[in-house]
C-alpha positions in Angstrom: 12.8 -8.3 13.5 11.8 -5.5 15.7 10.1 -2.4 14.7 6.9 -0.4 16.1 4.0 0.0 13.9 0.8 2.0 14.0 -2.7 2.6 12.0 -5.3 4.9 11.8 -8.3 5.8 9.6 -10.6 8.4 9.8 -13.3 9.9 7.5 -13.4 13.3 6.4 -16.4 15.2 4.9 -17.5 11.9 2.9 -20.4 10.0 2.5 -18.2 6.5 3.6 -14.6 5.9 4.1 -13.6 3.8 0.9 -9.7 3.5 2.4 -8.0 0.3 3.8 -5.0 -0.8 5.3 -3.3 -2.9 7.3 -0.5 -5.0 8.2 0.9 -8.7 8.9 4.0 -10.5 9.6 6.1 -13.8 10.2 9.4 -14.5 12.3 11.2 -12.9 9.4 9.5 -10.8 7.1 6.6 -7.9 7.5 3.6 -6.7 4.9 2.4 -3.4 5.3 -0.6 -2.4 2.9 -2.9 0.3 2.2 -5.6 0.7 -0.7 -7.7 3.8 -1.4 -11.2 3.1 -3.2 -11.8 5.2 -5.9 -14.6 7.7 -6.2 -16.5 8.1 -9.3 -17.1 4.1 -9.8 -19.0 2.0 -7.8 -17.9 -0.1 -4.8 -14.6 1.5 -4.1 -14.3 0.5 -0.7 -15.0 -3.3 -2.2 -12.0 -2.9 -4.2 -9.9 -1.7 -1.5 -10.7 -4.6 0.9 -10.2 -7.4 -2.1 -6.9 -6.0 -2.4 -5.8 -5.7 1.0 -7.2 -9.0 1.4 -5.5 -10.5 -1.4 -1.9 -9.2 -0.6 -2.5 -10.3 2.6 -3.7 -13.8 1.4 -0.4 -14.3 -0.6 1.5 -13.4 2.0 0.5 -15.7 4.2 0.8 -18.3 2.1 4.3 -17.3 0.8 6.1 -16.2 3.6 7.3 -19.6 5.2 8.8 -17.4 7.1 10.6 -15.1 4.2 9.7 -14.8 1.0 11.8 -16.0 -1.6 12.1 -13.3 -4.1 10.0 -9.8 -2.4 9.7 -7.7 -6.2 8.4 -11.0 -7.6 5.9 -11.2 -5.1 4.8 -7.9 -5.1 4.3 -7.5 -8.7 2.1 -11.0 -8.7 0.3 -9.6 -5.6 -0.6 -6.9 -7.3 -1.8 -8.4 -10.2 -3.5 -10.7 -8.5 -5.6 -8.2 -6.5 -6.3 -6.6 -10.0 -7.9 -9.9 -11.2 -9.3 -10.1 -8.2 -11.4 -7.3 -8.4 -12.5 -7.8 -11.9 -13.8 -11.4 -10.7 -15.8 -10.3 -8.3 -17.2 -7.2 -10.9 -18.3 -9.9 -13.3 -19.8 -12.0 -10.9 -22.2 -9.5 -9.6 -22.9 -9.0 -13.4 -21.4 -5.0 -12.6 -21.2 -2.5 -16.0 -18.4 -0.6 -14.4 -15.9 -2.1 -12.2 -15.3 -1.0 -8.7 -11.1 0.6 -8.3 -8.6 1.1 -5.9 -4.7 2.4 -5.6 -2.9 -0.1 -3.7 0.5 0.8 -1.8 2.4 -2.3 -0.4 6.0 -2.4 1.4 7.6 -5.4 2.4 10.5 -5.6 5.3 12.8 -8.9 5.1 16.8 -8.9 5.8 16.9 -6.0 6.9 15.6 -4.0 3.9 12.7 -2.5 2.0 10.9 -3.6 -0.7 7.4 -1.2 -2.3 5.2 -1.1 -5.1 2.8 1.0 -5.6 -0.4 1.7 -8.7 -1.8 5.1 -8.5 -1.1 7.9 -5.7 -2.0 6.3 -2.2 2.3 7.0 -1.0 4.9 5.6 0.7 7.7 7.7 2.7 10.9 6.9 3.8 12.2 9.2 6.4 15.7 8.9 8.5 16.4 11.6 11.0 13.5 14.0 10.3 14.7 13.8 6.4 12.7 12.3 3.6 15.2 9.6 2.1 12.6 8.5 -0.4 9.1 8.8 -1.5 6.5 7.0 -4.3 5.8 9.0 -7.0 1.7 9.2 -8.2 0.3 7.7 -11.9 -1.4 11.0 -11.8 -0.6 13.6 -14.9 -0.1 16.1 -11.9 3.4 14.3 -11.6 4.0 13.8 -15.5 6.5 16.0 -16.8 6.9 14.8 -20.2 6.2 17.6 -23.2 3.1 15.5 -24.1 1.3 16.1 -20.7 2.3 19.4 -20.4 -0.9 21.0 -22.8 -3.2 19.6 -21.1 -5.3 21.4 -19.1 -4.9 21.9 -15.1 -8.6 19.8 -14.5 -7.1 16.8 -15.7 -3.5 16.9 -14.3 -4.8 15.2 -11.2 -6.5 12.9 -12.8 -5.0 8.7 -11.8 -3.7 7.3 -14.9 -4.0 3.8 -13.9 -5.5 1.8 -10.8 -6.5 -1.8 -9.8 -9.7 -3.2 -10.9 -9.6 -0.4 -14.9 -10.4 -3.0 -18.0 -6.7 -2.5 -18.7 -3.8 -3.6 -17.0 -2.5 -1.9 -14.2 0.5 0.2 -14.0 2.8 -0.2 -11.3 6.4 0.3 -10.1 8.7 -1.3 -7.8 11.4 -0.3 -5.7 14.2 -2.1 -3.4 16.0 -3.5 -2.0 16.7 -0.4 0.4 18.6 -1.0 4.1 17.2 0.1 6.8 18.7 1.5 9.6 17.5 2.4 13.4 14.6 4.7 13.8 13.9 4.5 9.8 10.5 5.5 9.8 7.9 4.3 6.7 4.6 5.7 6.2 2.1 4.5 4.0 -0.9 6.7 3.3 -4.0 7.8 1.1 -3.7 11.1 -0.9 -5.9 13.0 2.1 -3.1 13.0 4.0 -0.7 14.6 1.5 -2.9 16.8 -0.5 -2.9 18.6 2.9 0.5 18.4 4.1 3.6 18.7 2.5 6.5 16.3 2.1 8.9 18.4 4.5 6.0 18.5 7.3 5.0 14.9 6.8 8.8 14.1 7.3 9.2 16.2 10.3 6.1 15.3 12.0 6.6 11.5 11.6 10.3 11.5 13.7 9.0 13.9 16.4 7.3 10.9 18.3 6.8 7.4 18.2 4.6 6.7 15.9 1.5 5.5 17.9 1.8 9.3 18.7 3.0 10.8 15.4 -0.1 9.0 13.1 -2.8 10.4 15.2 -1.4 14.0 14.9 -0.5 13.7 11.0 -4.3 12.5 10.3 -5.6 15.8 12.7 -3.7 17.9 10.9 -4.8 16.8 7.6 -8.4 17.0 8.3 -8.2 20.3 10.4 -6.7 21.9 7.0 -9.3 19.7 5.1 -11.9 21.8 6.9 -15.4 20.3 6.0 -14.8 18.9 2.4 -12.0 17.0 3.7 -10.7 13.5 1.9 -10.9 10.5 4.3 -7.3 10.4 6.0 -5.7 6.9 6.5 -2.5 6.3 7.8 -0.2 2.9 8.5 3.5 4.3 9.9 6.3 1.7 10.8 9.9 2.5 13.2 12.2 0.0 12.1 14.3 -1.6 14.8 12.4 0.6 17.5 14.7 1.2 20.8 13.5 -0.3 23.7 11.9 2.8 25.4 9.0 2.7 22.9 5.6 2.1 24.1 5.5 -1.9 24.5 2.2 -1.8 23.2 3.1 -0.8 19.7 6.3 -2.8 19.4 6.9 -6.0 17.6 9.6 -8.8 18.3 9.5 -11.5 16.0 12.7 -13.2 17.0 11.0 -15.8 19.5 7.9 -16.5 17.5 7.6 -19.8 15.2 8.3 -20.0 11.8 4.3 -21.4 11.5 3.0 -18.3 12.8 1.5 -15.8 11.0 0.3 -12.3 12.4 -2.5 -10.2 10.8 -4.8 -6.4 11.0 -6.2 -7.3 7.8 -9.4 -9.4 8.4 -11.7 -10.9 5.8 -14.9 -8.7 5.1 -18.1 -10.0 4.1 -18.0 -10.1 -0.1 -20.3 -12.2 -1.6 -18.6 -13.4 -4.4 -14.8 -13.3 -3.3 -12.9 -15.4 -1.2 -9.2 -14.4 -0.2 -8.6 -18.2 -0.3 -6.4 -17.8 -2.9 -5.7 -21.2 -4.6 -2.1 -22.7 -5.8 -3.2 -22.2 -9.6 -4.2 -18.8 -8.9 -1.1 -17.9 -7.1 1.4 -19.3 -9.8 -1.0 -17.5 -13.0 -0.1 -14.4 -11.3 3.6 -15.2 -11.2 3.8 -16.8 -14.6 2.2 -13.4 -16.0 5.3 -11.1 -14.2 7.8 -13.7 -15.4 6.5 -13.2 -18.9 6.3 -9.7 -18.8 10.2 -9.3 -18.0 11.0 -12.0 -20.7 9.4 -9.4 -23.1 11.5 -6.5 -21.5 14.4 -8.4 -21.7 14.0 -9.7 -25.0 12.9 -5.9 -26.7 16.1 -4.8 -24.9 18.7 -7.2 -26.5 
């Protein structure tokens, strides 16, 4: 694999920055992740890390060096975070649990694979164009008749997240090819609650991306203006020419299939470990596997 890749997070007029993100990647296959803590319950940036942390984990321990089926392992990452999250809530005896969005892409064979709970986004752009986007678990992006009395204060309002007492939400998408100078972003919603899709799009082919993120995340805060969101960013060329900046490029092709590269680092939690254990790993993938016998079955 090749491909360029840069990150950036920056505060706005909050207390704390509650986002995280970050990305990792073997001889063959690439993780990018990014997880906004939620405001109105507690610990949202704990949230955030356990499930950056326990993508990452999985990865890591999956990715020998490819994964061998990317939605499967998506979904049970995902999940996983989840319980995750609600582990670490009980053990510090918490009334309400701390929540995140979550936003994960995966790169292997030449294609994409996404998932994504809640409205942190991911954008696929080819030649200034968006190809592709996530769509939020927000009732601002409901269009069914049922949603459509309610009243505008709730329409932004995240239907589901990592770390509710109920089961998250997600969906899937992939596998999408990739060709040169495909550019995906992942970001929090205070990047595109200031900037629409068309500008994000535009802005994001203009320049490399070490030089495209910076700009994007200005932007967003300068329209912000004092009350603005905290703005995170992690952007990714695919099969970057070689006049990129050799700092932000990756080439994977003469590396080890034992090594394992990684931004996300473990943060000091008392009460979670991102040492994710066989048993937990294969509970998370039994659960997914059950879920789509049920789909299957109400379907035949």
């Amino acid at each position: 694999m090749k491909f360029s890749v840069f990150q950036l997070s920056r505060r706005g007029g909050r207390e704390k920055n509650e986002d995280r993100m970050g990305y990792c990647y073997t001889r063959a296959s690439a993780l990018f992740v990014l997880a906004d803590g939620m405001g109105g319950h507690p610990r949202g940036e704990v949230a955030a890390q356990i499930a950056i942390q326990t993508v990452s984990a999985m990865f890591q321990h999956e990715a020998r060096p490819v994964l061998h089926d990317v939605p499967e392992f998506l979904s049970a990452a995902l999940l996983a975070a989840h319980h995750q999250i609600l582990s670490y809530a009980n053990h510090k005896g918490m009334l309400d649990t701390p929540r995140t969005t979550l936003v994960a892409a995966v790169t292997q064979g030449g294609c994409a694979h996404w998932i994504h709970c809640g409205d942190s986004r991911l954008y696929l752009v080819r030649g200034g164009e968006l190809l592709m986007r996530t769509r939020d678990h927000s009732y601002q992006e409901l269009r069914s008749a049922a949603m459509a009395g309610l009243g505008h204060a709730n329409r932004n309002v995240l239907f589901t997240c990592l770390g509710s007492p109920t089961k998250p939400l997600f969906d899937t998408a992939g596998p999408v090819p990739l060709q040169e100078g495909d550019r995906l972003l992942l970001c929090s919603d205070g990047l595109w609650s200031q900037l629409d899709d068309a500008a994000i799009a535009r802005q994001i082919t203009r320049q490399a991306v070490s030089h495209a993120v910076p700009d994007l995340v200005e932007d967003a805060l300068r329209r912000g203006g004092d009350a603005s969101d905290n703005v995170t960013v992690v952007a990714m060329e695919w099969e970057t020419p070689n006049t990129c900046e050799p700092a932000q490029a990756v080439t994977t092709d003469s590396i080890s299939d034992e090594v394992f590269a990684s931004t996300i680092q473990a943060g000091p939690l008392e009460g979670f470990t991102d040492d994710l254990d066989d048993a937990a790993i294969e509970r998370s993938i039994a659960e997914i596997n059950e879920a789509i016998r049920r789909t299957a079955a109400r379907k035949a």
